[in-house]
C-alpha positions in Angstrom: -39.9 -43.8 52.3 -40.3 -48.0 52.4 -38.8 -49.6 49.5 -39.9 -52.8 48.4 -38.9 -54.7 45.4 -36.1 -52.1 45.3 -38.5 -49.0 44.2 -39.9 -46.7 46.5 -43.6 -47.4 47.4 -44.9 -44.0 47.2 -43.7 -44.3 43.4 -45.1 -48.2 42.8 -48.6 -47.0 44.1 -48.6 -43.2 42.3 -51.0 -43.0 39.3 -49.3 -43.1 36.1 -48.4 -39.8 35.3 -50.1 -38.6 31.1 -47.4 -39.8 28.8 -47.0 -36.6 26.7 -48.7 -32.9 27.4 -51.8 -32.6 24.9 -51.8 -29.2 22.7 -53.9 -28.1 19.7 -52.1 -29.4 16.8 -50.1 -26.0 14.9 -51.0 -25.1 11.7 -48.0 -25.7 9.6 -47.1 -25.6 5.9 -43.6 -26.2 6.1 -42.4 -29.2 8.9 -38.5 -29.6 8.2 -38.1 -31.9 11.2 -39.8 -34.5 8.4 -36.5 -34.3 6.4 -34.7 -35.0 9.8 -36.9 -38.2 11.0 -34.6 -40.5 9.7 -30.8 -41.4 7.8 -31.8 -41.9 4.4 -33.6 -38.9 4.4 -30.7 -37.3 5.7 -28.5 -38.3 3.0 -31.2 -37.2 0.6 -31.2 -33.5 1.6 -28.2 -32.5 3.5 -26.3 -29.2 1.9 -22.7 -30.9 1.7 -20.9 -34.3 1.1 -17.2 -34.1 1.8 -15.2 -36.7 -0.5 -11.7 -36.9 -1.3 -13.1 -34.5 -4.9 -13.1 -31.6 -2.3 -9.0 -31.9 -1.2 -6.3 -30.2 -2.3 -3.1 -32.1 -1.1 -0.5 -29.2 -0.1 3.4 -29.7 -0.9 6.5 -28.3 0.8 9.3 -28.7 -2.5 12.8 -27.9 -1.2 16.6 -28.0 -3.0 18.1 -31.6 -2.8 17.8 -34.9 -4.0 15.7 -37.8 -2.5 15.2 -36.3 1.2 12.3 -35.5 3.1 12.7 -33.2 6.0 10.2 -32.8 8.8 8.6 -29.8 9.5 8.8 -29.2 13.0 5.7 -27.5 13.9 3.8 -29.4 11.9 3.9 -33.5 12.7 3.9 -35.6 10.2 4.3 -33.4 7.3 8.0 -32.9 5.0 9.4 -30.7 3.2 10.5 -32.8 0.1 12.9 -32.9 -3.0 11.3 -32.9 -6.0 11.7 -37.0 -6.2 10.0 -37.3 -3.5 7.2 -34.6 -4.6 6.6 -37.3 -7.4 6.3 -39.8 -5.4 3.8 -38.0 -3.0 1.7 -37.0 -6.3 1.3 -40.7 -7.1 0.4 -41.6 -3.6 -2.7 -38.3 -4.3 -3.1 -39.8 -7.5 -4.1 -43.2 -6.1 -6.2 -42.1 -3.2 -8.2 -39.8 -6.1 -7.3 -36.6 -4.6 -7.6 -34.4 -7.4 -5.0 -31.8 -6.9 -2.0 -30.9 -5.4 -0.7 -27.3 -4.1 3.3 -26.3 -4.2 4.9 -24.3 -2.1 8.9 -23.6 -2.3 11.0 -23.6 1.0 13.6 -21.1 -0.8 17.1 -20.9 1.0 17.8 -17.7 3.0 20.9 -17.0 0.3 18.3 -17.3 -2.9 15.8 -14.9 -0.9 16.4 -11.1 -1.6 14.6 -7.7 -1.3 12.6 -8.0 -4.6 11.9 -11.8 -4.6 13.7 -12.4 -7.8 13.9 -16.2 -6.9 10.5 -16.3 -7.8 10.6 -15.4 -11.2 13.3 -18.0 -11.8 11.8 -20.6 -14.9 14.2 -23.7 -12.7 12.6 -22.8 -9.0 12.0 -25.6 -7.0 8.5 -25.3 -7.9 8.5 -24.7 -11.6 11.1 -28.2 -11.4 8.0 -30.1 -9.0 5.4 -28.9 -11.8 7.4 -30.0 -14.6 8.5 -33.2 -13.0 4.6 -34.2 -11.6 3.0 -33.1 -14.8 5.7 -35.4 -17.1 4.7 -38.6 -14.6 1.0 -37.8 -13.8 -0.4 -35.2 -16.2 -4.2 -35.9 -15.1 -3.3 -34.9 -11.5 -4.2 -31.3 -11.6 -1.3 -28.5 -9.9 -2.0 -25.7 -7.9 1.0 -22.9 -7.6 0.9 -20.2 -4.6 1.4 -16.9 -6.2 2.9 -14.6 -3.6 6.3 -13.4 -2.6 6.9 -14.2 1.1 8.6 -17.9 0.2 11.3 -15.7 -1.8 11.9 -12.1 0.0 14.7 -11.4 2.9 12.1 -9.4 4.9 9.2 -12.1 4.6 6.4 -10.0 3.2 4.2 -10.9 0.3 5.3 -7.6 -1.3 7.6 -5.0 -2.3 8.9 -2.7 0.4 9.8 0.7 0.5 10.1 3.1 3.5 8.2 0.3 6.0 5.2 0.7 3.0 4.3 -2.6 0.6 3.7 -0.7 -2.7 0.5 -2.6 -4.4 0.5 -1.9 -8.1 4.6 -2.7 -8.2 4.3 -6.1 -6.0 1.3 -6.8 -8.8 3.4 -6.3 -11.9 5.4 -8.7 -10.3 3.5 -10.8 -9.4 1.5 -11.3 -12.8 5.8 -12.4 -14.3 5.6 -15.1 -11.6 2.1 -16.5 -12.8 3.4 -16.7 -16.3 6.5 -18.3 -15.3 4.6 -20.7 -13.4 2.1 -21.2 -16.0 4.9 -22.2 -18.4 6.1 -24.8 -16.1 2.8 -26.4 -16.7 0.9 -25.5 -13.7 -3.1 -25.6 -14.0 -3.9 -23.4 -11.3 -2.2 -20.2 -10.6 -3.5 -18.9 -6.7 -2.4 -16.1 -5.7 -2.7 -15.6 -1.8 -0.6 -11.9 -1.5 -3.4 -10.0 -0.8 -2.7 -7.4 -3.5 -5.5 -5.2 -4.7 -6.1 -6.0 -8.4 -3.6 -8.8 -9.0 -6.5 -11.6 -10.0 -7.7 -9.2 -12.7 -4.3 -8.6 -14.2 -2.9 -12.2 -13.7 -5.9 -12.9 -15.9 -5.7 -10.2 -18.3 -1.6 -11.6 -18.8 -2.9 -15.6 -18.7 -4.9 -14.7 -21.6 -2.5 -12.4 -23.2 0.3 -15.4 -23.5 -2.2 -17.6 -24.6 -2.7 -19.3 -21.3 -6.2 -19.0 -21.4 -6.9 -22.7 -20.0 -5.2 -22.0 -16.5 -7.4 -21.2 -13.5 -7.1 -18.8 -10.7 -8.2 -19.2 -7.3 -8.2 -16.5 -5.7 -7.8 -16.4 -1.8 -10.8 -13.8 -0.8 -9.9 -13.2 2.6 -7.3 -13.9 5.0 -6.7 -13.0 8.7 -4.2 -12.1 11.0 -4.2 -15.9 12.6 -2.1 -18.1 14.8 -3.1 -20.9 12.1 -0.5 -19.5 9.4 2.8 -20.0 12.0 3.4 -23.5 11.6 2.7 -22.4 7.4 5.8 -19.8 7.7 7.7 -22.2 9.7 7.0 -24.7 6.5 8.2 -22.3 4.1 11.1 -20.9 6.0 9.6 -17.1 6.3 9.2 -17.7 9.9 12.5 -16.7 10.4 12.7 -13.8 7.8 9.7 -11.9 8.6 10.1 -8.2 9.4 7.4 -5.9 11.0 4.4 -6.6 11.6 2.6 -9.3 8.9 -1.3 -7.5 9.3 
């Protein structure tokens, strides 16, 4: 093949080939490609927008004063005093993040069969709530409602005979809410995976005259790699007995 003016000659002589196949026009009513052609049409009709309205800012509160501890399997993220929680809430505060989550790293000698730590009014969480509330009170607080920060064995419920018992974990469960509530928190999210416990943390919101503080309830959860470095976070990690599905 004899090039000349560096392209092959067969291909400078070669008829030009039809510059798009012809076909009968379709008969079309709906063409969504037209909401595709271009960006401002794009930004017109796509589904979702992410902006910093859709965050929730997570918090890792432990014992101590003005420290900040990192958690190893997760870079760049602390577990922090509850100074340094406030001081995190303003940073969400002036970045317009419009809520933060709390979650306690409770010591292994606070932590006990029953959870009792987390029904205690002075937790490091119910301090954090009461402490970011008094400085920020337009910065809205999510609280975790579950047990595994606060039992020996790691589990999000009461244990007996290897079995977590539902409706006793829930009764619990619904004291921790309340206590949580009276701390000032404005969400109450329960993530134990208890049958029945959104229905009667609502039922005892309402009850105590709490009938202002949302639930968000966690609809599903898997058995997932994604919630080691969480446990790690939290200190369960270590504590966990059995198997967690």
């Amino acid at each position: 093949m004899a090039i000349k003016f560096g392209r092959p000659i067969e291909m400078r002589d070669a008829p030009p080939r039809p510059a798009a196949l012809s076909a009968p026009a379709l008969d079309l009513t709906v063409r969504p490609r037209r909401n595709r052609k271009s960006e401002w049409a794009r930004r017109m009709v796509r589904e979702n927008v992410l902006t910093t309205d859709d965050l929730i800012w997570p918090m890792f509160v432990v014992d101590g004063n003005n420290t900040r501890t990192p958690v190893a399997s997760m870079p760049g993220v602390d577990r922090l005093t509850v100074d340094q929680a406030v001081r995190d809430a303003e940073r969400a505060a002036k970045l317009d993040i419009p809520c933060i989550a709390l979650f306690p790293y409770t010591e292994p000698s606070l932590r006990d069969e029953q959870g009792s730590e987390a029904l205690n009014p002075d937790n490091h969480v119910c301090q954090s709530v009461r402490a970011i509330k008094k400085e920020f009170p337009d910065i809205g607080v999510l609280c975790d409602v579950a047990l595994d920060p606060f039992t020996s064995h790691g589990h999000d419920g009461l244990i007996a005979d290897g079995r977590i018992l539902n409706d006793e974990t829930v009764a619990v469960l619904v004291r921790q809410a309340l206590v949580q509530a009276e701390a000032g928190c404005d969400i109450i999210a329960p993530s134990d995976m208890m049958d029945g416990r959104v229905g009667a943390i609502r039922e005892a919101l309402d009850d105590s005259g709490f009938t202002d503080v949302q639930i968000m309830s966690y609809a599903a959860k898997y058995a997932s790699a994604f919630y080691g470095p969480f446990r790690d976070a939290i200190g369960s990690a270590k504590t966990l007995t059995g198997d967690k599905r």
